[in-house]
Every structure is written in structure tokens, then in C-alpha cells.
DRENGUFI-810638 format. One line per 4 residues: number of its first residue (from 1); their letters; for each residue x, y, z of C-alpha. Coordinates in nm, 3 decimals. Layout:
NUM = a = X/Y/Z; ... .
END
This chain:
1 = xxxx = -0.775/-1.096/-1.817; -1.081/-0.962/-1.601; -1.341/-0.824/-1.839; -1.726/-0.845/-1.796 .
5 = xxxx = -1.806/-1.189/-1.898; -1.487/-1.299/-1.604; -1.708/-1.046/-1.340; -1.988/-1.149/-1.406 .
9 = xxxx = -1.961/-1.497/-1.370; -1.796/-1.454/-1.063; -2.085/-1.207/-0.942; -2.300/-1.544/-0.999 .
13 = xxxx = -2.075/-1.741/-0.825; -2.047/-1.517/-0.489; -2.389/-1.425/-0.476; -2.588/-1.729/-0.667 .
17 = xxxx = -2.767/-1.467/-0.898; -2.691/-1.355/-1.253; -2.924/-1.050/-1.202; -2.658/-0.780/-1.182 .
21 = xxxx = -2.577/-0.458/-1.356; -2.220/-0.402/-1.509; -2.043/-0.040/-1.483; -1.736/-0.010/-1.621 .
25 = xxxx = -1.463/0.296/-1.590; -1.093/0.306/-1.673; -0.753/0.423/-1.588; -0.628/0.733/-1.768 .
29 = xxxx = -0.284/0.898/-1.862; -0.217/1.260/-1.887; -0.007/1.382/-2.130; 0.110/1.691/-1.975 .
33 = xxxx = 0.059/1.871/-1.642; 0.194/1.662/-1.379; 0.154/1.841/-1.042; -0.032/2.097/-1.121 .
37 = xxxx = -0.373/2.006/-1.053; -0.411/2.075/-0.687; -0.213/2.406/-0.779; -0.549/2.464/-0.945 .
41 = xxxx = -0.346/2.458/-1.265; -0.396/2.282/-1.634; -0.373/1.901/-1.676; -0.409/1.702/-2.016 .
45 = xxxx = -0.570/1.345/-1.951; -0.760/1.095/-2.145; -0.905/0.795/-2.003; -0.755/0.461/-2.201 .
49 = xxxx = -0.832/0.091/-2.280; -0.810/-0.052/-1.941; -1.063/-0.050/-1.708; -1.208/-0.144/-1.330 .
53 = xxxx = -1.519/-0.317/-1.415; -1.807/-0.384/-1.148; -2.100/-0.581/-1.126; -2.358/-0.463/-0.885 .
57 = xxxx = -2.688/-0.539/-0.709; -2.889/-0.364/-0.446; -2.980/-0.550/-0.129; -3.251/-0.380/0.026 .
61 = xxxx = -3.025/-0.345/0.375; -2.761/-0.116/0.471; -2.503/-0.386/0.424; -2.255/-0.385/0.151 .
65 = xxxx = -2.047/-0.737/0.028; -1.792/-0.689/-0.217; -1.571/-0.907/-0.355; -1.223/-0.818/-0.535 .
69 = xxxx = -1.128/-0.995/-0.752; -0.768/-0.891/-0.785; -0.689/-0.989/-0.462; -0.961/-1.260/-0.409 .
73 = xxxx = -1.107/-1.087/-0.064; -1.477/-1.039/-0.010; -1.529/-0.747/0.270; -1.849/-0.674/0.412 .
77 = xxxx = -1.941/-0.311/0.595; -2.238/-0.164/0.688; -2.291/0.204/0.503; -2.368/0.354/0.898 .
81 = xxxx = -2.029/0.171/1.061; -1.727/0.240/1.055; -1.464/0.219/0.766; -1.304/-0.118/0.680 .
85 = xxxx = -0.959/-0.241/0.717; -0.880/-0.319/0.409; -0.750/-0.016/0.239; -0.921/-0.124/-0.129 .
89 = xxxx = -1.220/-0.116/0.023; -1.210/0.200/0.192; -1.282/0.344/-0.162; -1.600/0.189/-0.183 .
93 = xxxx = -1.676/0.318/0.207; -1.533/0.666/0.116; -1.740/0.683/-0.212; -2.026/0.604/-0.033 .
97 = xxxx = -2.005/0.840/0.259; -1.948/1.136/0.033; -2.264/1.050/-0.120; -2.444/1.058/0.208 .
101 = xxxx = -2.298/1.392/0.307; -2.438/1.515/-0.022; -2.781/1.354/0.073; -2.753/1.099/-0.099 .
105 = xxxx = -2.990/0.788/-0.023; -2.790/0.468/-0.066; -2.863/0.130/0.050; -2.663/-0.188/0.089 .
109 = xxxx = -2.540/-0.371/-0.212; -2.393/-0.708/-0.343; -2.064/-0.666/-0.603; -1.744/-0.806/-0.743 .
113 = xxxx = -1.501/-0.585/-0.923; -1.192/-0.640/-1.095; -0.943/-0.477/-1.396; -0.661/-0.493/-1.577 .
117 = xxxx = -0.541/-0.115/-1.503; -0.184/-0.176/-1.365; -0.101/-0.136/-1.016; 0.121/0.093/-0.903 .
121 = xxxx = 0.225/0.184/-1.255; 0.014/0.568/-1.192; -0.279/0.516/-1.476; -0.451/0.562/-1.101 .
125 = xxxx = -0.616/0.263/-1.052; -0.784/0.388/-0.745; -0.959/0.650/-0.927; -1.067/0.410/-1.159 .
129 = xxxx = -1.257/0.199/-0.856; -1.353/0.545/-0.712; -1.534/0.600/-1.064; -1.649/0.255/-1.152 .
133 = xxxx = -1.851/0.222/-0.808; -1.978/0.619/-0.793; -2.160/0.598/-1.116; -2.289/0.245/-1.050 .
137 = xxxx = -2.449/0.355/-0.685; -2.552/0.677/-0.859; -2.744/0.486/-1.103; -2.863/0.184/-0.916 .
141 = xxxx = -3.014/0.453/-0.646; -3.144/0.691/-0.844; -2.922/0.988/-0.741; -2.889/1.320/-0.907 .
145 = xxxx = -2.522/1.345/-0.914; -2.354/1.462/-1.208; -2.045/1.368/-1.329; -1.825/1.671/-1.203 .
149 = xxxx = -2.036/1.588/-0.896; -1.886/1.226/-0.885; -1.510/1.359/-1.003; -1.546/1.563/-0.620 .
153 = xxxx = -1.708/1.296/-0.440; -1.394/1.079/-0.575; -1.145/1.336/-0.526; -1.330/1.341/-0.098 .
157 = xxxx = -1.302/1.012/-0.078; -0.915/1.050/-0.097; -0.866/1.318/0.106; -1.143/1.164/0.351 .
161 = xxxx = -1.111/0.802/0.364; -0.773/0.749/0.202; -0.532/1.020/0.365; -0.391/1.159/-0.008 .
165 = xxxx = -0.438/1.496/-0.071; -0.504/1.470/-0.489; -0.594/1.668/-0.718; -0.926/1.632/-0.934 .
169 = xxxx = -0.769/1.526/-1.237; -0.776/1.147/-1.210; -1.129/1.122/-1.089; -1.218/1.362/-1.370 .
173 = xxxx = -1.080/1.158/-1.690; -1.179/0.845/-1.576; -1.539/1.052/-1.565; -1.574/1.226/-1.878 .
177 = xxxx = -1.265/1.072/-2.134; -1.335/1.054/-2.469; -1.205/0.825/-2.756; -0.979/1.008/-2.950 .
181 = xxxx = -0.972/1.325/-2.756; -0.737/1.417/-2.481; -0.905/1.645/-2.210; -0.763/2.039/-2.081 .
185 = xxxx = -0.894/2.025/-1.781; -0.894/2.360/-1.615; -0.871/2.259/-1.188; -0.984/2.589/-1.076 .
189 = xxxx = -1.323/2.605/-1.253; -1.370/2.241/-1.354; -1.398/2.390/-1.748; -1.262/2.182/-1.978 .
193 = xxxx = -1.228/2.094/-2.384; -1.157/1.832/-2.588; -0.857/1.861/-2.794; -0.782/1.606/-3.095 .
197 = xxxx = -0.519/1.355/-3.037; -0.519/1.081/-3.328; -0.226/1.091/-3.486; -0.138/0.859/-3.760 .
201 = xxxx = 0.166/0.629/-3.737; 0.221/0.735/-3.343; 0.163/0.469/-3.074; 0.108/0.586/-2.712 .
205 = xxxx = 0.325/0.370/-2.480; 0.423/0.294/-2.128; 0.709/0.158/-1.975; 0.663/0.045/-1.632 .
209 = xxxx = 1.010/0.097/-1.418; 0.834/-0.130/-1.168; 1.009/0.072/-0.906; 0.825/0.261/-0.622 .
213 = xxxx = 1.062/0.401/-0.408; 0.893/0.459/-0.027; 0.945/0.855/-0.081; 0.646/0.844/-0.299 .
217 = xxxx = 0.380/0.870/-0.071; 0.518/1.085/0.219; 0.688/1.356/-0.066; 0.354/1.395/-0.241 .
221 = xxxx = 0.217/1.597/0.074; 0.573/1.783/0.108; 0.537/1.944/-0.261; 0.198/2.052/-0.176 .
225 = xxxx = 0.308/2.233/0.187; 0.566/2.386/-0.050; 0.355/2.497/-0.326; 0.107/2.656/-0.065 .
229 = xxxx = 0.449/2.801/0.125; 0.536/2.984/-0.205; 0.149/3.099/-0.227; 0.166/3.207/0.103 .
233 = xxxx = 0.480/3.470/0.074; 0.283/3.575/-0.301; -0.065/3.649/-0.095; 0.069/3.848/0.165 .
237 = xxxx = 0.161/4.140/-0.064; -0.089/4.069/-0.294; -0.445/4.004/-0.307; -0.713/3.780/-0.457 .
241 = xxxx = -0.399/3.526/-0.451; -0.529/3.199/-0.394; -0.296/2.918/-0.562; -0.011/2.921/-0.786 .
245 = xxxx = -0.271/2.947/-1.133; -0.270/3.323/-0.987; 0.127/3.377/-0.993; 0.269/3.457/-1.322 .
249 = xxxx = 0.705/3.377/-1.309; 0.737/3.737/-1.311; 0.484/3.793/-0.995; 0.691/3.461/-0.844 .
253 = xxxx = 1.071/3.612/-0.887; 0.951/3.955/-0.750; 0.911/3.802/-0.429; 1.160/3.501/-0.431 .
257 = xxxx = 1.408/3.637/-0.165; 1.163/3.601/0.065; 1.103/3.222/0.018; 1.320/2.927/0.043 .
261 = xxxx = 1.468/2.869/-0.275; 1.299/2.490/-0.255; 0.999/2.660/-0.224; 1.094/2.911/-0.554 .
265 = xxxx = 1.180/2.606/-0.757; 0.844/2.376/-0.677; 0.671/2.719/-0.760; 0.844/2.799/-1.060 .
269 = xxxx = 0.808/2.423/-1.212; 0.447/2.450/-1.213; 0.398/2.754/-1.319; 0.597/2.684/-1.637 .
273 = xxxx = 0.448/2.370/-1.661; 0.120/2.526/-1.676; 0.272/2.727/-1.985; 0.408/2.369/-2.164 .
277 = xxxx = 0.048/2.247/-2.102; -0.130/2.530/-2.289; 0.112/2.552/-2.561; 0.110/2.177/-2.599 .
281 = xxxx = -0.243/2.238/-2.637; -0.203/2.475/-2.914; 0.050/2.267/-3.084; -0.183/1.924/-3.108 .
285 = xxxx = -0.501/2.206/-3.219; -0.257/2.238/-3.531; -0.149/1.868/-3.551; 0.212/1.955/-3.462 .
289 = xxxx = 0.296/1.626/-3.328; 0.659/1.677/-3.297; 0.612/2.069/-3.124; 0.378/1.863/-2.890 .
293 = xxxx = 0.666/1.613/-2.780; 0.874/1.871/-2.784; 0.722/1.996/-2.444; 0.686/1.656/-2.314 .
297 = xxxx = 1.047/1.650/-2.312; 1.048/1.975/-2.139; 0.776/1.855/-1.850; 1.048/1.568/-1.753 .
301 = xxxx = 1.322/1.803/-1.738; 1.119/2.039/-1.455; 0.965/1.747/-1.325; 1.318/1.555/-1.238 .
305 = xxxx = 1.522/1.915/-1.171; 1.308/2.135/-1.030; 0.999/1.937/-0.875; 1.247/1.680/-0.824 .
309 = xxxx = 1.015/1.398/-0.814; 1.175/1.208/-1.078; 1.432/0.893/-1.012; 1.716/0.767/-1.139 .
313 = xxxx = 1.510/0.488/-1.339; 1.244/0.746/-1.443; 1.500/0.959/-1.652; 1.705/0.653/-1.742 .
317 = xxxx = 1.453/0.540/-1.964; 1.377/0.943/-2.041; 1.723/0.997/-2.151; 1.707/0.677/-2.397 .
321 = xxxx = 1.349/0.833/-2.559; 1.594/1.165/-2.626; 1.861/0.992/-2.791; 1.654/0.766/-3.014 .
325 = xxxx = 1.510/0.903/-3.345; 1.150/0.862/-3.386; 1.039/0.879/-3.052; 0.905/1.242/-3.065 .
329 = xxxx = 0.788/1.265/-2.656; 0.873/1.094/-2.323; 0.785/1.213/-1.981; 0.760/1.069/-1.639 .
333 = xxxx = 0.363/1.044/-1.576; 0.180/1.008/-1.224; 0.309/1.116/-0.860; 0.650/0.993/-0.912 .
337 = xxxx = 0.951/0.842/-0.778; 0.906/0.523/-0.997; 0.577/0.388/-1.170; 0.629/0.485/-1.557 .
341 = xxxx = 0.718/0.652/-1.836; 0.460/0.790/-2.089; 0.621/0.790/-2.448; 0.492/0.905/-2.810 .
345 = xxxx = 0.660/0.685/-3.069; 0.649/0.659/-3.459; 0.560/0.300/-3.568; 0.856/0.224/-3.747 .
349 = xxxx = 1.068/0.293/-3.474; 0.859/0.111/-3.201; 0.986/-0.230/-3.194; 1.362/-0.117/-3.212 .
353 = xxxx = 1.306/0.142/-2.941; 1.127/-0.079/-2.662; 1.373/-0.356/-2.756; 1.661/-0.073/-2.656 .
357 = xxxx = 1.477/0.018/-2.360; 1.439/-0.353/-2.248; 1.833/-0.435/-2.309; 1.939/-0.119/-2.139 .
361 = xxxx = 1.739/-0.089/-1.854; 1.789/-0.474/-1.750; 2.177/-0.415/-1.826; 2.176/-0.127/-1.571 .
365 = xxxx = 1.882/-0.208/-1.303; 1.851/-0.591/-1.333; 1.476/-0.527/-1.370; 1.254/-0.613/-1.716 .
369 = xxxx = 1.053/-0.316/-1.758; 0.704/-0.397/-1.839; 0.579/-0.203/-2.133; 0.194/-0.124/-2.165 .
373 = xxxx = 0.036/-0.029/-2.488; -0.277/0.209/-2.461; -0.546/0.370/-2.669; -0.719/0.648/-2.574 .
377 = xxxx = -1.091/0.511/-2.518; -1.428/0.629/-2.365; -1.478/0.731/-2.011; -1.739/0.548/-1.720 .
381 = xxxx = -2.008/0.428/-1.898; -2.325/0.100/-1.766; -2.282/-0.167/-2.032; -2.590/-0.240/-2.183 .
385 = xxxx = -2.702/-0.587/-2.261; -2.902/-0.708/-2.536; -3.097/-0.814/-2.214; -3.028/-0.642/-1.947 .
389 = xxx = -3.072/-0.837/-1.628; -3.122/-0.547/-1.354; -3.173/-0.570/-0.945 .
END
């Protein structure tokens, strides 16, 4: 496990010095809302219990040396050069640059990071690193920038540095998550509320497919061209159109002969998904548990046959969650075509339901899924000491 006391100590070993400062920020899940937040649509995070952690000191140069410790490589850069090979690092460089196009004054710096957010399993570990490193420069410089100001310069650095066009939503929970509070996130304007979500006798769960099938990557762009295709037919008859948050189904079908029927179905999925989102919403605001499962159910279905960025193990493990008693929501959660399903499970049927998932899904894939327990836990925060050794 890499906590603080593990980062530290390796901080200490990299850089003989135990003067450091340690930022923390964590992975999140979302609930509901998958695709719809660079439609400028609703999304329903919460950041959770595992966490990028970072120790950090400022250098007085314009050098940076940082050290991962998940896959034991130090890098070094220099803020003015030119962006590093290694693609983890690129973060750091991306992060960094959007802070300097923002006029921000950063220096060089000395740090090792390292987490236990799953790779690869979509609790978006980059954002996570993104976060972790944007609010520790922010502090150790003395910048200005707010959160929402670091959920952008996150968001840039993937679009920027990193070549994936993402949403804000990631960025944003890791940011501003709350224990015991999932987030509505509106994309457009960047409001947002809290909405309870502590349910007694529920456990939140992953299961990992441990797939990634190669489409993941190149598809993500392909649903957004077709999204914006869909806007496109929309804002020629109308105006003030600017995404799909604008189209209502009935503004959509009006014009569908004139766009590809791909292009109607990746329009109408988020769209309705929006919908499931805010009545979700209003479902947990009454503590309707079950209602609010209900249209977790209902996200997979539009996510695997309309947005069709589900796979065969994905609704596998979906189709299990329907047929077993108890479990009162399951849903495919992050970009897609593998990484893992998000389920919302009574205690007493827990054990009985993962060991089902484990037998079957090993029977029919000859893969052991790996299932990931998480609590819904504070956002990006500087651990404070009892004495706090600073650079």
C-alpha cells in the first residue's frame, strides 16, 4: 500500500531531505451520467477512499524531478522545455503549463507520488495525479487559482498535453468531493450541489473486468464527432444551440431524418441519460434507494445499446446484478469498453453476490475479476502535520 508515511519516506530517500509537504487527492466514481459531460450535460460523482498522494518541495530552479513510485521512474524536465516522454509525466508538464498560460509563476520542484487508485479500472487515476500535483504547486507557489480554476487547468492538460478530449467531471470530483455526498455537477455552468448518499445496509462496489479492449481510446473521440454531428443538423435550424444540454428528445426526433441514425442514437442516449441523472437525483433527495438503482439499471441499458460503448464482459457482469435479489443498481462506469462495473448492493446479499460474480465470470472469460470496495470520502486536501515540515 502507498500512503503518506510509504511517500514520504521515499521523498527522503530520493532527495536526502524530510522537509516536504504532502497533498493528497483521490479517484472518484460517478454514479450516473456517463458521457454526458462534454455534451455539457449532468454527471453524479463523488471522490472515494483511494487516493494519488504527493510529496513536494520547491527548488528554487526551473527544474522539476519527480519520482513515481508506481512504476519506480524518476523524470526530470525543465518547466521552459519541452514535454517529457514518459506519458505519466506529461501530467505533471501539462498541469504546469496551464498554470503558466494562466500567469501563473511556478518554479522547479523535487517530488515522489504514488496511490492505490486502480489503473485502468476508470476511477480516473490520471485526474487524480492531475489534482494531487495542481493544488500542491498552487499552494507551494502561492497562486490564486481556485478550485474550478484547477478542475480546467486539469481538464487542459488532457486535451493539451495528453491528446483526450474529456470532459470536466473527473478533474472536478477529485476537486471538490465530499464524504457522504455525491456531487450534480452541472458541465455547462460548473454549478453544482451536494446530494446525500449514505444509505444504511448498502455497500458501493466495483468489479474490475480487467479487460480494456484497444477500441477504448480511439471510440472515445468518435462519440464526441457524433454527438457534435447531431448538434450540428439541431443548430442549423435552430438557434442559441450549442451542445446536446440544449436539445430536448422532442427537438432531436424533429430533425432525425436528416442525421445518420448512429448519430440519432448517440444523441438520444444522452439526452435521456441526462433525464435518469436528474431524476436519480430526485429519487436519493427522498432516500429512494431502490428508485435510484432503478435508473442505474437504465444508464447500462443506453450505455451498451445505444452509446454502444459497453462489452460483452461489461453487461455480463450487468446482467448477473439484474438477476440477483438485493443488488438494487449496476452500471458500467468510466469511458468504456472494459474497466468496471459500479454496483449498489444490500449487505446481506454482498458476499453471495460477488462470490456469483467471481464463479461466473471466471467460468465464462477465464479471468478473476478484481472487486474494489469504496467509500465515498473527501476531495484534494494538504495533510497537515502535528509538525509540519515545509520547503
Amino acid at each position: 500500500m502507498i500512503d503518506e508515511k510509504t511517500v514520504k519516506e521515499c521523498f527522503e530517500k530520493q532527495f536526502g531531505t524530510d522537509r516536504c509537504s504532502i497533498f493528497t487527492s483521490p479517484g472518484r466514481i460517478n454514479l450516473i451520467g456517463e458521457h454526458t459531460d462534454y455534451n455539457l450535460g449532468f454527471v453524479l460523482p463523488a471522490s472515494i477512499d483511494k487516493c494519488i498522494t504527493v510529496a513536494i518541495r520547491t527548488n528554487k530552479t526551473s527544474i522539476v524531478n519527480a519520482y513515481s513510485l508506481d512504476y519506480k521512474e524518476m523524470v526530470t524536465f525543465d518547466i521552459d522545455g519541452e514535454k517529457p516522454k514518459q506519458l505519466w509525466a506529461c501530467y505533471i508538464y501539462g498541469v504546469i503549463q496551464e498554470m503558466k498560460k494562466r500567469g501563473g509563476l511556478v518554479g522547479g520542484f523535487n517530488a515522489v507520488f504514488g496511490g492505490d487508485v486502480p489503473l485502468g479500472a476508470g476511477m480516473s487515476s490520471s485526474a487524480a495525479l492531475e489534482s494531487a500535483f495542481a493544488t500542491a504547486i498552487n499552494d507551494k507557489f502561492g497562486l490564486w487559482f481556485s478550485k474550478r480554476d484547477l478542475a480546467k487547468i486539469g481538464q487542459m492538460t488532457e486535451h493539451n498535453y495528453v491528446g483526450v478530449r474529456c470532459g470536466i467531471m473527473d478533474q472536478f470530483a477529485s476537486l471538490f468531493g465530499k464524504a457522504g455526498k455525491v456531487i450534480r455537477l452541472d458541465c455547462r455552468s460548473l454549478e453544482y450541489d451536494y446530494v446525500p448518499f449514505n444509505p444504511k445496509g448498502i455497500k458501493l462496489v466495483l468489479i474490475d473486468t480487467k479487460v480494456k479492449h484497444s477500441l477504448a481510446s480511439s471510440e472515445y473521440n468518435v462519440r464526441r464527432e457524433q454527438c457534435e454531428a447531431g448538434v450540428s443538423v439541431v443548430a442549423s435550424h435552430k438557434k442559441k444551440i450549442e451542445s446536446l444540454r440544449d436539445i430536448t428528445i422532442a427537438l432531436l426526433n424533429k430533425y432525425k431524418d436528416e442525421m445518420e441514425p448512429i448519430v440519432y442514437k448517440r444523441c438520444a442516449y444522452v439526452i435521456n441519460e441526462n433525464q435518469r441523472l436528474l431524476d436519480g437525483c430526485a429519487a436519493l433527495s427522498k432516500g429512494d434507494y431502490e428508485l435510484f438503482g432503478q435508473k442505474m439499471f437504465g444508464s447500462h441499458d443506453g450505455l451498451s445499446k445505444e452509446y454502444e460503448v459497453s462489452c460483452k464482459e461489461l453487461d455480463f457482469i450487468v446482467d448477473i446484478a439484474k438477476k440477483t435479489k438485493g443488488v438494487l443498481g449496476a452500471r458500467m462506469m468510466g469511458g468504456g469498453f472494459g474497466g468496471c462495473v459500479i454496483s449498489m448492493v444490500k449487505d446481506e446479499v454482498y458476499k453471495p453476490y460477488i462470490a456469483d460474480v467471481i464463479k461466473k465470470y471466471k467460468k465464462e472469460f477465464n479471468i478473476e475479476p478484481r472487486i474494489i470496495d469504496v467509500v465515498i470520502a473527501d476531495g484534494a486536501k494538504k495533510w497537515l502535520a502535528k509538525k509540519e515540515l515545509t520547503a
